[in-house]
N, C-alpha and C positions, 0 to 999 in steps of 0.2 A: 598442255591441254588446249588452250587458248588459240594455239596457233594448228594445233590438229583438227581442230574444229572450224576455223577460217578455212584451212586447205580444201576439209570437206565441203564448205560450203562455195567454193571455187568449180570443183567436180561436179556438185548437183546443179550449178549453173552452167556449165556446158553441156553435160545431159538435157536439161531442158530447153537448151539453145538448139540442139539437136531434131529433140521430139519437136519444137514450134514447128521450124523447116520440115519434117518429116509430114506432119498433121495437116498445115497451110498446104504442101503441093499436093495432096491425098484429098482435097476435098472439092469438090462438083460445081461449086461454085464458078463464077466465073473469074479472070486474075484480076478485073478492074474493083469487082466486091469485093474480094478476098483483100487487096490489098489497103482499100478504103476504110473497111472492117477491123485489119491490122493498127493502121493509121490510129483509127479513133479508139481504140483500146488503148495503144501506146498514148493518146490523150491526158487518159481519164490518171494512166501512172503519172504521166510527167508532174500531170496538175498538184496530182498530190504530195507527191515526194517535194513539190517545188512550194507548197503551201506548209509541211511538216519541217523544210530549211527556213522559211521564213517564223515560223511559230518557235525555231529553236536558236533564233538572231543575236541573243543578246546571249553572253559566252554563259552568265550562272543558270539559265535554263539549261542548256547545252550540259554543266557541269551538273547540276540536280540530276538529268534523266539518265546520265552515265554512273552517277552514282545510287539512283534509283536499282539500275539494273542491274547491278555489280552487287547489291544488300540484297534483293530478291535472289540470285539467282547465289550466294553465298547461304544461303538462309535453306533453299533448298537442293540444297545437297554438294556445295563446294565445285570444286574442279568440274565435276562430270557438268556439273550446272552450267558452270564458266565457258564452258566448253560449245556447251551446247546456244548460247546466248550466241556465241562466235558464231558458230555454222548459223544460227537465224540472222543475225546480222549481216554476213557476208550473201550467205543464199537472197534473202529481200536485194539486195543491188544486183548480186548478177541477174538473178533471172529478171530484175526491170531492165536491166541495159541487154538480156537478148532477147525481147521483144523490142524497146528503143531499136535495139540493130535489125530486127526483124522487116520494120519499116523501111528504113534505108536503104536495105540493101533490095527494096520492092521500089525504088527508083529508079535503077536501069542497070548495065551491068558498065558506064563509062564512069561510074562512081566508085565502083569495088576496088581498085586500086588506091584511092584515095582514101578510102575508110579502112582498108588493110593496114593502112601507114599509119592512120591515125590510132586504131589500136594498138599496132607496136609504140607508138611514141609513150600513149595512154599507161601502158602497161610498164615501160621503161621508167616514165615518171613515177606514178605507183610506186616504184620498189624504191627508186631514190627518196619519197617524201617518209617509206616507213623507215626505211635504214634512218635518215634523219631523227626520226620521231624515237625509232626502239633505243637506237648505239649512242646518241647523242641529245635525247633531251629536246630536239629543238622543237617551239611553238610556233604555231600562227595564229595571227590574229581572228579570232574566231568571225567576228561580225561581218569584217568585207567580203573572209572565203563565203559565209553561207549566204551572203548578199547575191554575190557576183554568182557565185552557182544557183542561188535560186532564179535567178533574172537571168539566166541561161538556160535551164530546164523549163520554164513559163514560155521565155521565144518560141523555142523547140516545140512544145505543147500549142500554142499561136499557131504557128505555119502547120503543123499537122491535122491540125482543125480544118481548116481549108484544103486542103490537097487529101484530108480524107473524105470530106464530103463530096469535091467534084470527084472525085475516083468510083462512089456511089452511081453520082448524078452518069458516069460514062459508061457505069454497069447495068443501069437502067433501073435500080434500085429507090432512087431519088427524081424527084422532076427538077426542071430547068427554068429558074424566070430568071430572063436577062438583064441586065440595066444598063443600056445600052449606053456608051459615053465614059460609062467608071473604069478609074483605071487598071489594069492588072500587072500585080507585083507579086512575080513567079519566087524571089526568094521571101516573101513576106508570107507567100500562101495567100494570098488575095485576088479572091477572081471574082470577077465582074457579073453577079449572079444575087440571087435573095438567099438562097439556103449557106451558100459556103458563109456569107458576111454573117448570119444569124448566130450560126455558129460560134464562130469568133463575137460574136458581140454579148452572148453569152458566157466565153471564156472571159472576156474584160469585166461586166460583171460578177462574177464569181472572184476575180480579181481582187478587184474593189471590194467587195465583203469579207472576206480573207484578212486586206491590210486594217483593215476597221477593227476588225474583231481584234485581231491581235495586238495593234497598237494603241487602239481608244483608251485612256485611262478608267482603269477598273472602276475605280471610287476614292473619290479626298478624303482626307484626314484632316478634322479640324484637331489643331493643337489644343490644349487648356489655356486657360487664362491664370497666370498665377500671380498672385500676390506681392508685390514689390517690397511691402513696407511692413514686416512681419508686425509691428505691433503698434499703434500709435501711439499709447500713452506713454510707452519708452522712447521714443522721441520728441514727444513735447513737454517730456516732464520738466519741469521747471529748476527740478533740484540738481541736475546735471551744470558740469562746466562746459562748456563749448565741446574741448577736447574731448570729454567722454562720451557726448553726444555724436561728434563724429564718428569715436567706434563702435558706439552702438548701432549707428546708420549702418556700418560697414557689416558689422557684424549682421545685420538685417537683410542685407544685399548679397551676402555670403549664404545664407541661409536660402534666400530667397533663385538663385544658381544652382544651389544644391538639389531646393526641392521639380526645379526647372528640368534639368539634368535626371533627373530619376521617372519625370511623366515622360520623357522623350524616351528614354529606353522602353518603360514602358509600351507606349505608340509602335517603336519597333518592336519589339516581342510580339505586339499581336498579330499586324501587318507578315511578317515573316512567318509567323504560324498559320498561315489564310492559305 
């Protein structure tokens, strides 16, 4: 069911890959807005999807929300459920990556061969990482993959920032202030202007809030202070031999571990239930 439902949501994303193309060349606009317009859409996904890899960083978030949605979607109604999580699962990436391609391929037409290859390669990979994954078991390490893709979907978001605002600014949608001297880094998406830099400067902050929010530590835990010396008068009693004093000490010390060991579980029981 899992996988008929991934299939399907393969299909609705090239149906919609379809209608984008079909809708974008159909509309009145002009190609430098249209394309600007595409641009900053594909933004606002990148940002997110590269904000919701960074909030899922550390592998037991990652392992919570998959098991979140594996107990919901068993709860309501088993298979057909399972199924259907698959098609929303797979459908959210394809139709973000054919708008992602939507952009690109508003570049120019000496890139479509290069982006043809990259999605056979894309796709080729794909099938070897699930064969891997389904036939064999094998992991990866969660933190670098959604590192490194998140700080690859953020670039990609970066440069589109820019290169959709001047595609505005050449549609006549946007005005022009120059700054005349700065310099312009065509693969950075950075052009020598106030609106394109605003943009991006924008996106860095949102950045910046993004990594705060999700790394800043939530809240400390003061531990208890406990007790060393469970009892005094059983240590200084007078009527003890040395030796027994000793194991009473011990035995105090034992106690006092034990009861040490029981607040710290505690501490975690609640922290884990937050």
């Amino acid at each position: 069911m899992e996988l008929r439902g991934a299939g399907l949501g393969i299909a609705a994303s090239g149906v919609t890959a379809v209608i984008l193309a079909t809708v974008l060349s159909a509309l009145p606009a002009s190609r430098e807005i249209i394309e600007g317009a595409t641009l900053l859409v594909a933004v606002a996904v990148l940002f997110s999807v590269s904000y919701w890899l960074v909030s899922k960083v550390e592998a037991v978030h990652w392992q919570q929300f998959i098991r979140d949605k594996v107990s919901t979607a068993l709860s309501q109604g088993g298979g057909k459920a399972l199924a259907f999580v698959a098609f929303l699962a797979v459908y959210r990436e394809g139709a973000e990556t054919a708008l992602f391609y939507q952009a690109l391929f508003h570049e120019g037409r000496q890139i479509a061969l290069p982006l043809a290859l990259g999605i056979i390669v894309g796709g080729v990979a794909l099938a070897v990482i699930f064969t891997l994954f389904y036939r064999f078991g094998v992991r990866i390490p969660l933190r670098p993959f959604f590192t490194v893709t998140s700080a690859l979907l953020y670039y990609m978001a970066f440069v589109f920032a820019g290169k959709g605002v001047r595609e505005l600014q050449e549609g006549g949608a946007l005005p022009i202030t120059l700054l005349p001297g700065f310099p312009h880094i065509e693969a950075m998406g950075i052009f020598p202007s106030v609106e394109t830099l605003l943009a991006q400067l924008i996106l860095l902050a949102l950045l910046a809030f993004a990594l705060i929010k999700t790394f800043w530590p939530k809240r400390s835990v003061a531990l208890p202070t406990v007790a060393v010396v469970a009892s005094t008068e059983v240590i200084t009693s007078v009527d003890l031999s040395p030796q027994d004093a000793v194991d009473e000490r011990v035995t105090a010390l034992e106690a006092a571990v034990e009861n040490l060991a029981r607040k710290l579980a505690e501490i975690e029981e609640g922290v884990g239930n937050r």
